[in-house]
Steps between C-alpha positions, in 0.01 A plus 500: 500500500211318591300460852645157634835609386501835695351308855785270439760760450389716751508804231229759448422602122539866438257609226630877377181677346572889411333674713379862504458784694499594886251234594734250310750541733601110637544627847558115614765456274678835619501372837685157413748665319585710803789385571643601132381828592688531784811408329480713259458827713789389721696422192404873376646626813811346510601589125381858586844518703697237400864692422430803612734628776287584788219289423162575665641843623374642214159417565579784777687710346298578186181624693750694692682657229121583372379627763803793527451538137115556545493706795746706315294561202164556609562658888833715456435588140120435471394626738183252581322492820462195716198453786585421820830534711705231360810585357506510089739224475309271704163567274716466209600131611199398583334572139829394370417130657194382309629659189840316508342179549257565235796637216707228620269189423336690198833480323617110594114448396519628185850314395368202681356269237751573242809395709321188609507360128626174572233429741213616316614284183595214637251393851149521557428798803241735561672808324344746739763362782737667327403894577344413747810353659723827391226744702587328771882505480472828572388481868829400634604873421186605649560387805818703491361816430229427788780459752655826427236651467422380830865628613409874352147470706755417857750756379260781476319407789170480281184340707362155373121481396247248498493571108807255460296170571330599172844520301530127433157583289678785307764264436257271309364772297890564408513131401201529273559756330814411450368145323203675361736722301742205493313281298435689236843644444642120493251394265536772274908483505467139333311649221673849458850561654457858529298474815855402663586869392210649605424349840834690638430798322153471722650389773724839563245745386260351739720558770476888459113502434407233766471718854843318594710842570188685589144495599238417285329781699645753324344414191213754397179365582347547154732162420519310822272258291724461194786503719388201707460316131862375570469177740740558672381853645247329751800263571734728615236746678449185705802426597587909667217468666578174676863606569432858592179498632168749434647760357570294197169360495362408102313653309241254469239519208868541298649163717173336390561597108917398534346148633240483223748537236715225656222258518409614169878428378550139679153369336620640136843380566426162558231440213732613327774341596334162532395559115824547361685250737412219171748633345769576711716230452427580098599869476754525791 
């Protein structure tokens, strides 16, 4: 298409260059397809309960069920300690939260380029909408955790600290990590189907290792460092202490490493992701 033909027209040429690594990103062009991105996440949440019977009840009911399950296993039989005076349950819920969320969107992340075939094959779209968009699906059951949570807080007659202005900023790092982690496992499951094996398989072991049904307090000092190697450590350490208040306060030099390997995670993720998205549409 030529100049004079495009003022005539009113079009605007669209010149696709491959493009590579974190700088690369077009962050113009993932603003004007917001609106696609958008869609898609509210599309993600409505097939997330289409047929089922009670619908978004169990985005209650499953942290819920957890949380008995949890409390069970590491207070009655586990014996773990907890700081502070809140009850067990309560501090279970509250770690529970972040690491819901974070499960939740890691797994419709992973699957997320692969089910959009069609899409990918057949229309031009920044790929990176598409994880991006199923991270964020995942807020609507959020949301429901946070008001039971806040429920639990009324029912147990817990005090309210300044610490929760900060959780919206927790809730970001969830979101990050999430993608961070996200976009690698979706551009690795076009290549190699396994990872849709593996990312579940990581998915329920890190729910026992993460400090979800305890404290990450009670790990040994000598590995508080290592420990805080999994991202979402710092995460969920952030999110007790903004619910329940100093006693749950981080550890910080180890909140510092958890947010180091996130940061470390999203920058690697999207080079890399960015360098195999040629071939997408290819492979897939």
């Amino acid at each position: 298409m030529n100049h004079g033909t495009a003022e005539m027209t009113g079009c605007r040429e669209r010149v696709l260059r491959a493009r590579r690594g974190w700088l690369a990103l077009d962050w113009r062009e993932l603003w004007e397809y917001r609106e696609l991105f958008l869609f898609l996440a509210w599309r993600d949440i409505l097939v997330r309960y289409k047929q089922t019977y009670i619908g978004v009840a169990w985005a209650a009911l499953q942290p819920l069920l957890m949380m008995v399950i949890l409390t069970f296993i590491f207070r009655t039989l586990g014996k773990f300690p907890s700081p502070g005076t809140a009850p067990y349950e309560v501090v279970v819920f509250a770690g529970l939260m972040p690491w819901q969320f974070f499960s939740n969107a890691l797994t419709e992340c992973s699957g997320s380029l692969v089910a959009s075939e069609r899409m990918i094959t057949k229309v031009y779209f920044p790929r990176l909408i598409i994880p991006a968009s199923a991270v964020l699906s995942g807020g609507v059951d959020f949301l429901i955790a946070a008001l039971i949570l806040g429920a639990m807080m009324l029912g147990f007659g817990l005090d309210w600290h300044w610490q929760l202005l900060l959780l919206p900023l927790f809730f970001g790092a969830a979101v990050v990590a999430a993608l961070a982690v996200g976009l690698w496992a979706s551009a690795l499951n076009v290549r190699y189907r396994d990872v849709k094996y593996v990312v579940p398989f990581i998915v329920r072991m890190g729910l026992y290792v993460s400090p979800v049904g305890f404290v990450s307090s009670a790990v040994p000092e000598q590995w508080r460092f290592w420990y805080n190697l999994n991202p979402m450590v710092g995460v969920i350490d952030g999110f007790r202490w903004c619910v329940l208040g100093p006693a749950f306060e981080p550890y910080w030099p180890g909140f510092s490493v958890s947010m180091l390997v996130v940061l470390v995670l999203l920058v690697s993720g999207a080079m890399y992701f960015r360098q195999m998205e040629r071939t997408f549409a290819d492979v897939i």
